[in-house]
DRENDO-1510 file (C-alpha; in Angstrom, 1 decimal, always signed):
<recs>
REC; n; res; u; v; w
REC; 1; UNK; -48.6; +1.9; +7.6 .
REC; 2; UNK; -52.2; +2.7; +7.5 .
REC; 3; UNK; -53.2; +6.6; +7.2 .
REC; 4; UNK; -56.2; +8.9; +6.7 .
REC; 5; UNK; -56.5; +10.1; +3.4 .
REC; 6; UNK; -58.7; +12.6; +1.3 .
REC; 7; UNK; -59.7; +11.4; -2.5 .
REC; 8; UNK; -62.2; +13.7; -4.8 .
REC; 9; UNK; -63.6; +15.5; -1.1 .
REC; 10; UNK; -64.3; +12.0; +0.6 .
REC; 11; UNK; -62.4; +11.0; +3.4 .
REC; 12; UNK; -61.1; +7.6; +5.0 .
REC; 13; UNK; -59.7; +7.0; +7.9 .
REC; 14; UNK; -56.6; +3.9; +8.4 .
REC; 15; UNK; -56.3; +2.9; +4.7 .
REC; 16; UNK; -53.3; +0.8; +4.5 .
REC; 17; UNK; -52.6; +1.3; +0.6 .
REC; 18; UNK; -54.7; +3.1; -2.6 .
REC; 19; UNK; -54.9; +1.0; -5.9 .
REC; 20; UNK; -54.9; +3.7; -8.7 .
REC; 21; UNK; -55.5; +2.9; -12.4 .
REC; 22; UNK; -52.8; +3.4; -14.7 .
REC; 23; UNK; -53.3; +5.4; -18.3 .
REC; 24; UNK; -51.5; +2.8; -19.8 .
REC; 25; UNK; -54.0; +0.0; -18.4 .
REC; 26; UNK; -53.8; -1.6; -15.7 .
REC; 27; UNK; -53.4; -0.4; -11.6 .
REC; 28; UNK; -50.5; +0.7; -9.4 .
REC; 29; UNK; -50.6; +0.2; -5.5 .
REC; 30; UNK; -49.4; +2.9; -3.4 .
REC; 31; UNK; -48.3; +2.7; +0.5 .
REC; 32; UNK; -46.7; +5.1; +2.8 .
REC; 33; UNK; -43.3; +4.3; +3.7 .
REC; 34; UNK; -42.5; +6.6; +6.6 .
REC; 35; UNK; -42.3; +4.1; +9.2 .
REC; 36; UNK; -39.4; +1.7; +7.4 .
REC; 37; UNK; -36.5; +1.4; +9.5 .
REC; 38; UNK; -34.4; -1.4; +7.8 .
REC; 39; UNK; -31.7; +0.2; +6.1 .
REC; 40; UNK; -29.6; -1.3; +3.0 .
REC; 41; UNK; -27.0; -3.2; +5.1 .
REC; 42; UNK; -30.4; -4.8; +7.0 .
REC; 43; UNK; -31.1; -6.4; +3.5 .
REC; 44; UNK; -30.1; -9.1; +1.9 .
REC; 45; UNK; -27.4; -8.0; -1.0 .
REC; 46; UNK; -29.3; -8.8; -3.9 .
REC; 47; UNK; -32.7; -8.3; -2.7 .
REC; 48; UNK; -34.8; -4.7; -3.2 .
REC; 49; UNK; -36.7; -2.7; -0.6 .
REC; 50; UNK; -38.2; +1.1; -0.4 .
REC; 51; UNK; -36.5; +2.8; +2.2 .
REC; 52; UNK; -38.7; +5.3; +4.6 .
REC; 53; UNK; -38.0; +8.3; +2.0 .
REC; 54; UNK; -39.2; +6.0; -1.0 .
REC; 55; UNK; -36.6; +5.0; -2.6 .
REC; 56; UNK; -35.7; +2.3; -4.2 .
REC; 57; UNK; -32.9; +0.6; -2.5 .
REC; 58; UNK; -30.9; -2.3; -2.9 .
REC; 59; UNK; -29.7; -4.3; +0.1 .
REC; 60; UNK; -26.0; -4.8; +0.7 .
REC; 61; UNK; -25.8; -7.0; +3.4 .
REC; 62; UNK; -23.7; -10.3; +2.8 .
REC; 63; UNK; -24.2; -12.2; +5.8 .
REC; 64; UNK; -22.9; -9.9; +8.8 .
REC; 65; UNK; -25.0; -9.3; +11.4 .
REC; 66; UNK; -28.4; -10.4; +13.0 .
REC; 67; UNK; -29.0; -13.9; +14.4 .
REC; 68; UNK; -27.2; -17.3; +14.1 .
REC; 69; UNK; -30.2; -18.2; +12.0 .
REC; 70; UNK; -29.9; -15.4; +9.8 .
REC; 71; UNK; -26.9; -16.3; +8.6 .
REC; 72; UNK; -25.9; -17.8; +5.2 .
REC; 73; UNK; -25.6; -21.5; +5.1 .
REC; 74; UNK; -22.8; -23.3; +3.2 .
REC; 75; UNK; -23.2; -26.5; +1.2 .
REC; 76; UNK; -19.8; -28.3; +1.8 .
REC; 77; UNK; -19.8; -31.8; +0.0 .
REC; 78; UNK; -16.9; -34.5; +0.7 .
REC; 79; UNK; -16.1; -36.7; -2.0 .
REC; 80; UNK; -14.5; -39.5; -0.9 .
REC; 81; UNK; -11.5; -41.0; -2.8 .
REC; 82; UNK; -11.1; -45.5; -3.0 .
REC; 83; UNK; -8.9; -46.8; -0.5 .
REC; 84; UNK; -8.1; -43.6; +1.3 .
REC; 85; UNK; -10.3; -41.9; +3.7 .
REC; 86; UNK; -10.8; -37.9; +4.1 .
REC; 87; UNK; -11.7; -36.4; +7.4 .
REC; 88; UNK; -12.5; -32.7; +8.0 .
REC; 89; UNK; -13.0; -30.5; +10.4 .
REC; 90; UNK; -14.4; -27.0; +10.4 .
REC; 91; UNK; -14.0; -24.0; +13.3 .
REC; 92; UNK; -15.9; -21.0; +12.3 .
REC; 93; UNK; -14.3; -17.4; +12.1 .
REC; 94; UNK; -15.7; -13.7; +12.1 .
REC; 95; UNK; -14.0; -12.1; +8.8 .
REC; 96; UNK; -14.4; -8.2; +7.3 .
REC; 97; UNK; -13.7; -5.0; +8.7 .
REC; 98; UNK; -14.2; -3.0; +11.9 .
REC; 99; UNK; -14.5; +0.7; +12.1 .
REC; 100; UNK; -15.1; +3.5; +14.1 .
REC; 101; UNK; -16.1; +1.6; +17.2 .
REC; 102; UNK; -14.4; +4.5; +19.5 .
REC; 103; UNK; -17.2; +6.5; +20.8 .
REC; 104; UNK; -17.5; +9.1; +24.0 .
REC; 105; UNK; -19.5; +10.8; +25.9 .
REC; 106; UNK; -23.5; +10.3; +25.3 .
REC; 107; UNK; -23.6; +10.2; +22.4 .
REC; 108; UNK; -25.6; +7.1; +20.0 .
REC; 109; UNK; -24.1; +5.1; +17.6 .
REC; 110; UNK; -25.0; +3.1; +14.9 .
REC; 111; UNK; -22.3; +0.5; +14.5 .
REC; 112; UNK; -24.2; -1.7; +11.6 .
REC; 113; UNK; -23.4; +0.9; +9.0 .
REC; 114; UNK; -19.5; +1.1; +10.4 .
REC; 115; UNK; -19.0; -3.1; +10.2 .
REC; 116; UNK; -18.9; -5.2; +7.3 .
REC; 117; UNK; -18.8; -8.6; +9.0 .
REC; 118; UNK; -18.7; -12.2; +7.6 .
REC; 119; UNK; -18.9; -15.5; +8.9 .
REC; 120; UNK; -16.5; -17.9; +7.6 .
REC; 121; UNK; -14.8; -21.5; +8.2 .
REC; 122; UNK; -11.0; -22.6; +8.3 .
REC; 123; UNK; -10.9; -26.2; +7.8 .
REC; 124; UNK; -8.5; -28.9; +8.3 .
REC; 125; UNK; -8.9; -31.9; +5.8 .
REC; 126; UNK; -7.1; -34.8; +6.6 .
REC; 127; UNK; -6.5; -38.0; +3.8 .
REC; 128; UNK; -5.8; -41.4; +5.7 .
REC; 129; UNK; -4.9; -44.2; +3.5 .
REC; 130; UNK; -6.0; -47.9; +3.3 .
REC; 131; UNK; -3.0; -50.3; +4.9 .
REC; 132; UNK; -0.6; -51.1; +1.5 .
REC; 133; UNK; -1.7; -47.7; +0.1 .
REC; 134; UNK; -0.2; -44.4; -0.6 .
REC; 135; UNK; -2.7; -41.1; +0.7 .
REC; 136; UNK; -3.4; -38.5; -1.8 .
REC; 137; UNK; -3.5; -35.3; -1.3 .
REC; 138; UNK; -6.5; -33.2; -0.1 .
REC; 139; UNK; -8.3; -30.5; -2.6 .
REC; 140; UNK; -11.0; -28.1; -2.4 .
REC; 141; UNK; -13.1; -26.4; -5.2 .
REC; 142; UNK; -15.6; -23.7; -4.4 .
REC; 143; UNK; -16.1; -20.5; -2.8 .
REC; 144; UNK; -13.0; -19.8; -0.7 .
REC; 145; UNK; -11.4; -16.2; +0.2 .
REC; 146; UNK; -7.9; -16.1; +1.9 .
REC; 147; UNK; -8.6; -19.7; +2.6 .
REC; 148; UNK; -11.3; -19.9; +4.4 .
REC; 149; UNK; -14.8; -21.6; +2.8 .
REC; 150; UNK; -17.2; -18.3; +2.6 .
REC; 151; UNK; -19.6; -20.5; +0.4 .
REC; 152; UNK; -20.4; -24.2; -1.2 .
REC; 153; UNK; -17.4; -26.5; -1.6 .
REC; 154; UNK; -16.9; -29.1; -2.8 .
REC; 155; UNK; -13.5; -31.4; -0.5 .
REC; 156; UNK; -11.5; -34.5; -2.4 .
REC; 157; UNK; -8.6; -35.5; -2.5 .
REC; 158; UNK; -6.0; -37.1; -5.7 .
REC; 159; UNK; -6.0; -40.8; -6.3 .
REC; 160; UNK; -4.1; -42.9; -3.6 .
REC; 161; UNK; -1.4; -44.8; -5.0 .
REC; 162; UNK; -0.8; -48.9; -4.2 .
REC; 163; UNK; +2.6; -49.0; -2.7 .
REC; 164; UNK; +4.4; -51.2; -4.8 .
REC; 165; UNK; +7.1; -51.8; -2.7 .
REC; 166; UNK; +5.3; -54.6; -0.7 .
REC; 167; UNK; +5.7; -51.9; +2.8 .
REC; 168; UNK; +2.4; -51.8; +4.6 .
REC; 169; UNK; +2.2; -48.4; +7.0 .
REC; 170; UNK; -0.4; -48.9; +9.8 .
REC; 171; UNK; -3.8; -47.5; +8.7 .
REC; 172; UNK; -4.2; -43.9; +10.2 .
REC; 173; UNK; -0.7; -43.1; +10.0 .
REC; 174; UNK; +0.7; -40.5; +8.1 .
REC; 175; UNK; +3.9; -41.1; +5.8 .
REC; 176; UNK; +7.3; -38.8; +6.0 .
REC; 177; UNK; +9.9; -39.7; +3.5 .
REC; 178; UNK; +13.5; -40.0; +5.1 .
REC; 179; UNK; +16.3; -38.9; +2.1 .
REC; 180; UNK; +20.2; -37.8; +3.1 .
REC; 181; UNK; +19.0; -37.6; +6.8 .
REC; 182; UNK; +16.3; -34.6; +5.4 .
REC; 183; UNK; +12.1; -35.6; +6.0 .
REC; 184; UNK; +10.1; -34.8; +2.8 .
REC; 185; UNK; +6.0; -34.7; +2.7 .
REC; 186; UNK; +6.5; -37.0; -0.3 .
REC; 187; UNK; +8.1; -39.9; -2.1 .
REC; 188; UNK; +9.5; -37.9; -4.9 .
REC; 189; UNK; +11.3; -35.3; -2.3 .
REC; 190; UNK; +9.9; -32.4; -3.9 .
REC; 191; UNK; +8.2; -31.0; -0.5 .
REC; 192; UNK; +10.5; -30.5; +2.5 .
REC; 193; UNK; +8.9; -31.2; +5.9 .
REC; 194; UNK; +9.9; -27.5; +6.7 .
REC; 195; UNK; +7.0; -26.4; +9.1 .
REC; 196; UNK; +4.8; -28.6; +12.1 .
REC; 197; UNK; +1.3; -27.3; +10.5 .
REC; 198; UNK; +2.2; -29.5; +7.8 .
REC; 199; UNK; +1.4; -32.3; +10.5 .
REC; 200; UNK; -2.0; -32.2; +12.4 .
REC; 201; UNK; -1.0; -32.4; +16.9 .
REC; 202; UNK; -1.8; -35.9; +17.7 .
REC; 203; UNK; -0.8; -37.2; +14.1 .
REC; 204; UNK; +0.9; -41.1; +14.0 .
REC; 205; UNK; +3.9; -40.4; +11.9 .
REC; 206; UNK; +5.2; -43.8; +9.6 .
REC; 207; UNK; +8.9; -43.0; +8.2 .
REC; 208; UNK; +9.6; -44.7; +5.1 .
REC; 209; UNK; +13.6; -44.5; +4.4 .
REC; 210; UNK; +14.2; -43.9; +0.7 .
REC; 211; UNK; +18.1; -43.6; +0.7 .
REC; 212; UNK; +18.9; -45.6; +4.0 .
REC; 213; UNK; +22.0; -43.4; +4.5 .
REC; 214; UNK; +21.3; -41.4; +7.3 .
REC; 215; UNK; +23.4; -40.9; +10.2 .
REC; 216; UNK; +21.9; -38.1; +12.1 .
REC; 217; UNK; +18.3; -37.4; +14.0 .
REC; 218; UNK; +19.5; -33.9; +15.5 .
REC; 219; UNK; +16.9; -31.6; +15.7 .
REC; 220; UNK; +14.9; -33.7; +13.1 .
REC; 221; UNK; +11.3; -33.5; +14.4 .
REC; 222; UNK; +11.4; -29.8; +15.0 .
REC; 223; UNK; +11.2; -28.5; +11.5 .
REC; 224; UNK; +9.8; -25.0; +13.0 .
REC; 225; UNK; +13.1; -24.6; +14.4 .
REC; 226; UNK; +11.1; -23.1; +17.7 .
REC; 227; UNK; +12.4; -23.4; +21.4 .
REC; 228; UNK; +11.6; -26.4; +23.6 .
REC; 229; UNK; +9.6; -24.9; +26.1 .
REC; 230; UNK; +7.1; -23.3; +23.2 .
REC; 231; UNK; +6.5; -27.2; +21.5 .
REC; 232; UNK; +8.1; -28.7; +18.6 .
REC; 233; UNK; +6.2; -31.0; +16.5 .
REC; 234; UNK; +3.5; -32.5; +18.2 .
REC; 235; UNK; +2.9; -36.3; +17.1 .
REC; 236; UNK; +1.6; -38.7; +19.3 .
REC; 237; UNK; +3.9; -42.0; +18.2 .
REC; 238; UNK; +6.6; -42.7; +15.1 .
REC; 239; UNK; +7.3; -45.7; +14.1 .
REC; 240; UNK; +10.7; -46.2; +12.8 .
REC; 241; UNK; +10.2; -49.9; +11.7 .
REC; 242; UNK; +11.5; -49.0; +8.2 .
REC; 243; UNK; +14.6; -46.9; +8.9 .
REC; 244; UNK; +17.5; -48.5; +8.4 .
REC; 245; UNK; +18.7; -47.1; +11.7 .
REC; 246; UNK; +22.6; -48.9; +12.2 .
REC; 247; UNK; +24.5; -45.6; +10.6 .
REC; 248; UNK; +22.4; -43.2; +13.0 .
REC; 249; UNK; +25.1; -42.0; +15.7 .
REC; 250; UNK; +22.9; -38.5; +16.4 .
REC; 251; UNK; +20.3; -38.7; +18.6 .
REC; 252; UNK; +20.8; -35.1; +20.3 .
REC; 253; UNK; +17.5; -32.9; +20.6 .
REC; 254; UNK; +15.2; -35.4; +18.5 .
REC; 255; UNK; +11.9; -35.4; +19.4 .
REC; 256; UNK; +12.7; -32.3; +22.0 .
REC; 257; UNK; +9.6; -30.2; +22.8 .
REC; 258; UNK; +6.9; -33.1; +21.8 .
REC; 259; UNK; +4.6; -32.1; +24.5 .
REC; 260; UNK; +1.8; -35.0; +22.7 .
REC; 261; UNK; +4.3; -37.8; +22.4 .
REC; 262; UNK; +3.3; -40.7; +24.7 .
REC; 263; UNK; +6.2; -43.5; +23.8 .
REC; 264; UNK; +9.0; -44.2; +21.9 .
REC; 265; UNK; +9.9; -47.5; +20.2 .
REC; 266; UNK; +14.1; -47.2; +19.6 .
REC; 267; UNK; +14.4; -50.8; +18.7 .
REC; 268; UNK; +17.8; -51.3; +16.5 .
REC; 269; UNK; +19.3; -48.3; +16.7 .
REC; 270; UNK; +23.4; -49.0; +17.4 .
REC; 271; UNK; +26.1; -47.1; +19.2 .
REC; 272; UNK; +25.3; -43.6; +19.4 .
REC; 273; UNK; +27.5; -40.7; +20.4 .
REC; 274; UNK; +24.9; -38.0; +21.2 .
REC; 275; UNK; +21.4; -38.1; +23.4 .
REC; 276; UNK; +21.6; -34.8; +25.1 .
REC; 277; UNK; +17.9; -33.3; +25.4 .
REC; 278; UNK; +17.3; -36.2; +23.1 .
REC; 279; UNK; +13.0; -36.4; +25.0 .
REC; 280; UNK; +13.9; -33.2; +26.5 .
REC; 281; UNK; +10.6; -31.5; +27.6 .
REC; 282; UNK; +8.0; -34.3; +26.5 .
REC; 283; UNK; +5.8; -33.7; +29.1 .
REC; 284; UNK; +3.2; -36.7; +28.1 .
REC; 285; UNK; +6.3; -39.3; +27.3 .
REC; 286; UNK; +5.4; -42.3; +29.2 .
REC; 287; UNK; +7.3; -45.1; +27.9 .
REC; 288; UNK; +10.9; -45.6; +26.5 .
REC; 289; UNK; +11.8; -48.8; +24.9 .
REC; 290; UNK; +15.2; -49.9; +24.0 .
REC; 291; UNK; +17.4; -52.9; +23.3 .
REC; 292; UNK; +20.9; -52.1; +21.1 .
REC; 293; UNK; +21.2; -49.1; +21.5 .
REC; 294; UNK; +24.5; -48.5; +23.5 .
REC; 295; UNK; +26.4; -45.4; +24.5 .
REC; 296; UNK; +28.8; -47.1; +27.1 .
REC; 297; UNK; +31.9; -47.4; +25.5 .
REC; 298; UNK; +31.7; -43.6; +24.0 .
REC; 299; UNK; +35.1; -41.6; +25.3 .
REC; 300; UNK; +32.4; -38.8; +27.0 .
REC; 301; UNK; +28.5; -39.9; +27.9 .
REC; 302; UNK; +26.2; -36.9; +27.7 .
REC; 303; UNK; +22.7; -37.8; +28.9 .
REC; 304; UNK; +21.9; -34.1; +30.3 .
REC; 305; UNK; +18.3; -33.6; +29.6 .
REC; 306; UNK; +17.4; -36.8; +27.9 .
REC; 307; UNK; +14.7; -37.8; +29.7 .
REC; 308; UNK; +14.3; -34.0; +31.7 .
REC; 309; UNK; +12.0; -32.7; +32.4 .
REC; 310; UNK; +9.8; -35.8; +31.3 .
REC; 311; UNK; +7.5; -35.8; +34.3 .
REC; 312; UNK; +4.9; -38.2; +33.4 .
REC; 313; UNK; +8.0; -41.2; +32.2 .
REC; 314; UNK; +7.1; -44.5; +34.2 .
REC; 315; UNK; +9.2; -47.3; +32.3 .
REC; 316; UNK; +12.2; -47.2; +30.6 .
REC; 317; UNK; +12.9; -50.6; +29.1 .
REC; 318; UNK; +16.3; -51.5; +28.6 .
REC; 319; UNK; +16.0; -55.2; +26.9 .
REC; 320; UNK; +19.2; -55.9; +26.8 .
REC; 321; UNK; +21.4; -58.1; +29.3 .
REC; 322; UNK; +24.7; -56.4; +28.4 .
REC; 323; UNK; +24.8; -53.0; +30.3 .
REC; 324; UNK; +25.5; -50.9; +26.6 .
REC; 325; UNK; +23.5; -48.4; +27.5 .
REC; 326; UNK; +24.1; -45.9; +30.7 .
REC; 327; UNK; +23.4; -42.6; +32.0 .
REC; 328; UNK; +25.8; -40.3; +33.7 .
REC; 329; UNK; +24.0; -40.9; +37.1 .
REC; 330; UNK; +20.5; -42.5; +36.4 .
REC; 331; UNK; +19.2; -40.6; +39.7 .
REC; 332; UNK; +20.3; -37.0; +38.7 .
REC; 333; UNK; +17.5; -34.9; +38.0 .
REC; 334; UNK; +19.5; -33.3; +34.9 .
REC; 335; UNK; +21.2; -36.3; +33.5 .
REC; 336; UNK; +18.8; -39.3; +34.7 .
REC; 337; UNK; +15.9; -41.2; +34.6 .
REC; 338; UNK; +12.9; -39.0; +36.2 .
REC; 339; UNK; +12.2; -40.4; +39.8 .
REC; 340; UNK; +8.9; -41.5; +39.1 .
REC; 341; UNK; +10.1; -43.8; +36.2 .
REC; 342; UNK; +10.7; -47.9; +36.7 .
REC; 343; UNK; +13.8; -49.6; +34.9 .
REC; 344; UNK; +13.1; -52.5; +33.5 .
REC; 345; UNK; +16.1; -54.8; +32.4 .
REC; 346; UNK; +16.0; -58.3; +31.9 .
REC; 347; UNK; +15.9; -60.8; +35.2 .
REC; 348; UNK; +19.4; -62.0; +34.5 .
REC; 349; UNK; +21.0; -58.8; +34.3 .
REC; 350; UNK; +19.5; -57.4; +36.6 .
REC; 351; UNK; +22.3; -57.7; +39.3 .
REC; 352; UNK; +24.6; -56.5; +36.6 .
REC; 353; UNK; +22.8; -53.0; +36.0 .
REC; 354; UNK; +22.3; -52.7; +39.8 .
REC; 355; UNK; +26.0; -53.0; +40.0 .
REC; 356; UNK; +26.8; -50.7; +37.4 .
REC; 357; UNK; +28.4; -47.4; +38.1 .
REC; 358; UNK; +26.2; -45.2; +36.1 .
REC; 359; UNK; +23.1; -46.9; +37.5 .
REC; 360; UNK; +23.8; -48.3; +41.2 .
REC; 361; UNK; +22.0; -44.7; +42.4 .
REC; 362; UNK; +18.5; -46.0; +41.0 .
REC; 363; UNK; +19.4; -49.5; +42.3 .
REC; 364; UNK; +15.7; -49.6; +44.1 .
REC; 365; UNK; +13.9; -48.8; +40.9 .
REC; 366; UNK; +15.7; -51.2; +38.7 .
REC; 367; UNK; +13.2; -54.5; +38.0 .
REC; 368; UNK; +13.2; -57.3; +35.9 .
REC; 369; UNK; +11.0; -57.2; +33.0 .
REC; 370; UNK; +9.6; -60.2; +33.0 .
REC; 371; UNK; +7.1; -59.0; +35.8 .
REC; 372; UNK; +5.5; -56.6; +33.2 .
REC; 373; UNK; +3.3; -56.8; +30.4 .
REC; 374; UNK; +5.4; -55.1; +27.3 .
REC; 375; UNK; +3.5; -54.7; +24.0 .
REC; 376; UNK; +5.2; -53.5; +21.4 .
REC; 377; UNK; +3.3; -52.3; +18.1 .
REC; 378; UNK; +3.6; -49.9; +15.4 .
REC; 379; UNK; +6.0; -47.5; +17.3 .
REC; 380; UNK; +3.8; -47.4; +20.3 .
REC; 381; UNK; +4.8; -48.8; +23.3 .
REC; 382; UNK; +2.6; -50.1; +26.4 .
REC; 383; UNK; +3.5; -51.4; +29.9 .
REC; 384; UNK; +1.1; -53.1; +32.7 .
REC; 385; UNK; +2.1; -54.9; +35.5 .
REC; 386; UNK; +1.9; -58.8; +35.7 .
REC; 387; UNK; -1.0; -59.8; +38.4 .
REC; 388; UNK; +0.5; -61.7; +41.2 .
</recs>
């Protein structure tokens, strides 16, 4: 700041530094300090001020505090991969320590020197492979702490791999690996699908069936192992087209808890002994398509909670004109078809399911399905009326 000052008996008034010649040569400037009020964690780490004593002082601050444009910026680069695509997606988060924030009474406080605050970014990089291609796996290089990018990166992702095997999954959907009746993250079963973060919500899941063996689906697509009500695995279609899906006799709690799965293609599957809860809880489960599957000759039926509570269910397609598959009572609110849900069965059986003991109680919502548009494609299912 500028001050009076007194040199050899002269005075000046408001001099804002004095440049004073050095005995080695040269000249140093001088200012008065007093008035400095940034303090080491105000200043850049790295960077050098004088403080309002004089001193010397190197700043400490690493990107906590001040203004969003303050703040460090982070060169992220995404190097795509050939015939795979990587997407990513970033949600900022507030990282370091706080301390001594409890204060009383009237007294001041100066919380910068008790928080050592960061700004960091989780991310969520997703690989989606060209059709007839196996995804590789994301990576990241760079600056990361506890996971989180606190600095450039650089986001790839291993080679994709043709599939060899002539199978072509849908592009956008995301392959599990079906071994012994287990799911695996990849083709060589080393990774167990163990956990639902290892799928993004809303994912299209493609099951490739490696040993063709499998005879149960209990439980299978809630690999947290969490309660119904809290939300199992949240995919928003599966298509089963290559599961070999004749031995599977275990439907029971399946796809329980799915609160973003929207249909469910069950095309081929044979006579199966267990459905209980089997869509228990989807809350978004709209359409139901089936055609062999068949339960009706089965010593005890057990539909409780197949399709409850699945409030948002309009169609169940049956597409088949023997009645092999039944509920207990189709209009029971436990062991039924929801109320707001239409049956559709093929015109000529139609008497035949209207008839039927386990379905005569929905007799008025039982139509024929050739009065609806069905499209069937890539394990998702669609229904529209037919205009008159």
């Amino acid at each position: 700041m500028k001050v009076d000052v007194k040199l050899a008996g002269n005075s000046y008034s408001g001099v804002p530094s004095v440049l004073i010649p050095l005995k080695s040569g040269g000249k140093a400037r001088f200012c008065e300090v007093s008035d400095t009020t940034a303090k080491a964690s105000d200043v850049a780490q790295g960077k050098t001020f004088y403080d309002a004593d004089g001193n010397y002082t190197e700043g400490t601050r690493t990107g906590s505090g001040g203004t969003a444009a303050e703040a460090a910026s982070y060169r992220v680069t995404i190097q795509q991969v050939p015939h795979q695509t990587i997407e990513v997606t970033f949600t900022p988060q507030v990282t370091g320590n706080l301390t001594g924030f409890k204060k009383s009474g009237s007294q001041s406080a100066e919380l910068t020197s008790e928080a050592n605050l960061a700004l960091s970014y989780a991310f969520d990089a997703e690989v989606i492979a060209d059709s007839g291609w196996i995804k590789g796996n994301p990576t990241i290089s760079g600056a990361l702490k506890n996971g989180l990018i606190c600095g450039d990166v650089v986001i790839s992702a291993t080679e994709a791999i043709e599939d060899a095997s002539g199978l072509r999954m849908p592009v956008g959907y995301i392959p599990l690996y079906l071994s012994d009746g287990r799911l695996y993250m990849d083709k060589d079963l080393q990774g167990k699908f163990n956990n639902k973060s290892l799928v993004k919500d809303g994912a299209k899941l493609f099951i490739v069936d490696i040993t063709k063996n499998t005879t149960s689906m209990n439980d299978m697509f809630n690999p947290s192992k969490v309660s119904f009500a809290e939300g199992t695995l949240a995919e928003s279609v599966i298509d089963f087209s290559n599961v070999e899906k004749g031995a599977i006799t275990d439907l029971g709690v399946a796809f329980a808890g799915n609160q973003k799965l929207e249909s469910l293609d069950l095309s081929g599957f044979g006579n199966v002994t267990a459905m209980y809860s089997m869509c228990a809880f989807c809350s978004s489960l709209k359409c139901v398509y089936i055609d062999t599957l068949s339960n009706s000759k089965n010593k005890t039926i057990n539909t409780y909670h197949m399709f409850a509570p699945c409030s948002s269910l309009e169609y169940l397609i049956i597409d088949n004109v023997n009645v092999d598959f039944v509920m207990q009572d189709a209009a029971d609110a436990d062991k039924g078809v929801p109320a707001s849900a239409k049956i559709l069965v093929p015109r000529a059986a139609l008497d035949a399911y209207k008839a039927d003991s386990h379905w005569k109680s929905a007799a008025d919502r039982i139509l024929p399905m050739e009065e609806f548009n069905i499209v069937r494609k890539d394990g998702r299912v669609t229904v529209t009326p037919k205009a008159v």
